[in-house]
Residue frames as qw, qx, qy, qz and C-alpha x, y, z in Angstrom:
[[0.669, 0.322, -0.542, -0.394, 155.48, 139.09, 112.88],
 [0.638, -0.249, 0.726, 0.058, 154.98, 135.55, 114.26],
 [0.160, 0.376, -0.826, -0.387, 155.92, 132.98, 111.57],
 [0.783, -0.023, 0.427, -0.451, 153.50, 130.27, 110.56],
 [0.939, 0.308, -0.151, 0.038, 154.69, 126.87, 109.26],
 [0.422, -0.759, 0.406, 0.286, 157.57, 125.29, 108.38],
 [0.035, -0.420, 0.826, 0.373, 159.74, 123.29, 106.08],
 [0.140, 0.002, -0.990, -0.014, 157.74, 120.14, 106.84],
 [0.317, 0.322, 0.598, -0.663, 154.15, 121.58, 107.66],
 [0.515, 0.347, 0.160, -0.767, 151.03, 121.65, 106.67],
 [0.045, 0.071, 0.988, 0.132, 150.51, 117.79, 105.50],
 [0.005, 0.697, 0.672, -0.250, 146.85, 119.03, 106.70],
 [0.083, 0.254, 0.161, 0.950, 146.65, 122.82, 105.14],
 [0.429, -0.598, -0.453, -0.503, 142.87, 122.66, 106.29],
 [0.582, -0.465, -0.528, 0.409, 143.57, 120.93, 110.13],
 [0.495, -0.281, -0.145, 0.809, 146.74, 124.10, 110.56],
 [0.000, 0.287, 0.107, 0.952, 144.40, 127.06, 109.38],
 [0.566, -0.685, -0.307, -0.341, 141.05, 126.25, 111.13],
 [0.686, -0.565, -0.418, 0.186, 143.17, 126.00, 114.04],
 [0.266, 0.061, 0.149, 0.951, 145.13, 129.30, 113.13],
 [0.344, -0.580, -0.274, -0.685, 141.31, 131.03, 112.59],
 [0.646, -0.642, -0.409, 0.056, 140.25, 130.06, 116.12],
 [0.580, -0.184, -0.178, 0.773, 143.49, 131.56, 117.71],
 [0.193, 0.155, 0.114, 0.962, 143.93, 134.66, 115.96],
 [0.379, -0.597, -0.510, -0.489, 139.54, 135.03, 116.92],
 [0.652, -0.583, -0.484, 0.024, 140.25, 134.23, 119.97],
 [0.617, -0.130, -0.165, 0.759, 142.99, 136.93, 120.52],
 [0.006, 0.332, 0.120, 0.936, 141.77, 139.56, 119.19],
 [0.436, -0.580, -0.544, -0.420, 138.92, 138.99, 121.20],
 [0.749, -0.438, -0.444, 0.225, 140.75, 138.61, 124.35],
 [0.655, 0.252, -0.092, 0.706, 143.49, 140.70, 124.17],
 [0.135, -0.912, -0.290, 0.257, 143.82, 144.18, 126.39],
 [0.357, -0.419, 0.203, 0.810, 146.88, 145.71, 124.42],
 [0.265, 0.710, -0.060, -0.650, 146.44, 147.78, 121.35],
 [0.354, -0.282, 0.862, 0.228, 147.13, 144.37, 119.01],
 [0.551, 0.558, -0.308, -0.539, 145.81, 143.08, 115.61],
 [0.322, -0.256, 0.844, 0.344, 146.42, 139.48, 114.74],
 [0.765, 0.436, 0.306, -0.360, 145.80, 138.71, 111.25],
 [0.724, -0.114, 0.429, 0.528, 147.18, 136.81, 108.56],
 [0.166, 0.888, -0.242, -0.355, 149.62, 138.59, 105.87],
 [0.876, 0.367, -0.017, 0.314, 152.03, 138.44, 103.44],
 [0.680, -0.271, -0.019, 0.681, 156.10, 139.19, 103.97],
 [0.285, 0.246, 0.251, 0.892, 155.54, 142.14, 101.82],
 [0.382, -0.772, -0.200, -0.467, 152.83, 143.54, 103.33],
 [0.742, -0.580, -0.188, 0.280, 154.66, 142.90, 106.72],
 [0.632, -0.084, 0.135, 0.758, 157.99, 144.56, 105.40],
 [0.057, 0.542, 0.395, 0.740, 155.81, 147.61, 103.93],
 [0.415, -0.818, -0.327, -0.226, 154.36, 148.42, 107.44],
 [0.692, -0.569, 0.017, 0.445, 157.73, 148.33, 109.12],
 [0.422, 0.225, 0.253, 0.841, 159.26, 150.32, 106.27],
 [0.134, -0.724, -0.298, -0.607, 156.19, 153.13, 106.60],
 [0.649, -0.693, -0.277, 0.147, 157.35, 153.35, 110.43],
 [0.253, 0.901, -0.209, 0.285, 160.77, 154.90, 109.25],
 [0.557, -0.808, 0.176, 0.077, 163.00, 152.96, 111.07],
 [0.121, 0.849, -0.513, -0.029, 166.52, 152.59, 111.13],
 [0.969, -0.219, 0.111, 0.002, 167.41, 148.70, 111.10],
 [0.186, -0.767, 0.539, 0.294, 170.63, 147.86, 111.61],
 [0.701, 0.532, -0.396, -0.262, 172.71, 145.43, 108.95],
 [0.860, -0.188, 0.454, 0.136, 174.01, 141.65, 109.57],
 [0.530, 0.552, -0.604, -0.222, 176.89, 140.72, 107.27],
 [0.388, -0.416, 0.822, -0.030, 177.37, 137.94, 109.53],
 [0.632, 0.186, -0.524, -0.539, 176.79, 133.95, 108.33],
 [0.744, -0.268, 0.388, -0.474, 175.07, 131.51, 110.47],
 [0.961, 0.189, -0.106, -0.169, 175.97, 128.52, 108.40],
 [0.452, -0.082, -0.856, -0.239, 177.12, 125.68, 108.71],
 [0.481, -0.333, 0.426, -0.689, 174.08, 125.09, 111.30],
 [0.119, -0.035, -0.981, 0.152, 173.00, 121.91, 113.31],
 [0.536, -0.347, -0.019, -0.769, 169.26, 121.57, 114.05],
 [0.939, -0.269, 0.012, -0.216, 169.34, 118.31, 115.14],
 [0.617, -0.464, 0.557, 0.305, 172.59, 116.03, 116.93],
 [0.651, -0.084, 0.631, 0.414, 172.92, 114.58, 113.29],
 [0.426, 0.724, 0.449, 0.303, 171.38, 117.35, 110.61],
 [0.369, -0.634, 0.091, 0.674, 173.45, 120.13, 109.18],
 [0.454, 0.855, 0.104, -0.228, 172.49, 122.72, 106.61],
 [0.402, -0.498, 0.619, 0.455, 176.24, 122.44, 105.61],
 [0.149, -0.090, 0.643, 0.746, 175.65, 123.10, 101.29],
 [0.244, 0.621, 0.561, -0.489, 172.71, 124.34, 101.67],
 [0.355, 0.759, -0.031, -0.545, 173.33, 127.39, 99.26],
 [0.241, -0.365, 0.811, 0.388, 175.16, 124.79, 97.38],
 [0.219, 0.264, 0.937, -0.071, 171.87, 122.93, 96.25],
 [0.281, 0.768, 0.523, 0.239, 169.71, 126.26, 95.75],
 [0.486, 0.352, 0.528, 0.601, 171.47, 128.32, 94.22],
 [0.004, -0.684, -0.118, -0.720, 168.95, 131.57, 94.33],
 [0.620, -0.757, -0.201, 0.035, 169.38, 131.66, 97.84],
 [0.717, -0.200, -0.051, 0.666, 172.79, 132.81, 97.66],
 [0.311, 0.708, 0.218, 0.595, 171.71, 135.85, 96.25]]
C-alpha cells in the first residue's frame, strides 16, 4: 500500500491525479517484478491482506503526543475528534 495525499493536499485534485495516472502507467509498464499499481480503497486493500491469511501482530502502544515540526504537536488531538479515540 503506498499512501496518497495528505492532511493538506490536493488544493489541485486534477494537477495530483493526472500526475498519479502517468506514474502508476508508467510502472506498470516498466516494471520487471510481478507488481500491479492501481488505485484502491482501504477496504479493498485490508480485504486482500485479510484473504492472504496472515497473522499480524497487535500494537497497544501510543505514539502521541507527536512533533512533526520544531513547533507543531498533535498533543489533544483525540481531544478535538472525538471518533478517533475509538
Amino acid at each position: 500500500m503506498i499512501p496518497f495525499g495528505c492532511d493538506f493536499t490536493f488544493a489541485n485534485a486534477k494537477l495530483n491525479f493526472d500526475q498519479m495516472d502517468l506514474i502508476i502507467k508508467y510502472f506498470n509498464k516498466h516494471n520487471t517484478a510481478n507488481i500491479t499499481v492501481f488505485y484502491s480503497t482501504p477496504g479493498q486493500y485490508f480485504e486482500a491482506l485479510k484473504d492472504q491469511e496472515i497473522e499480524w501482530p497487535v500494537s497497544y502502544d501510543d505514539m502521541f503526543p507527536y512533533g512533526d515540526n520544531p513547533q507543531d504537536y498533535w498533543t489533544g488531538y483525540f481531544t478535538s475528534r472525538q471518533a478517533a479515540k475509538k
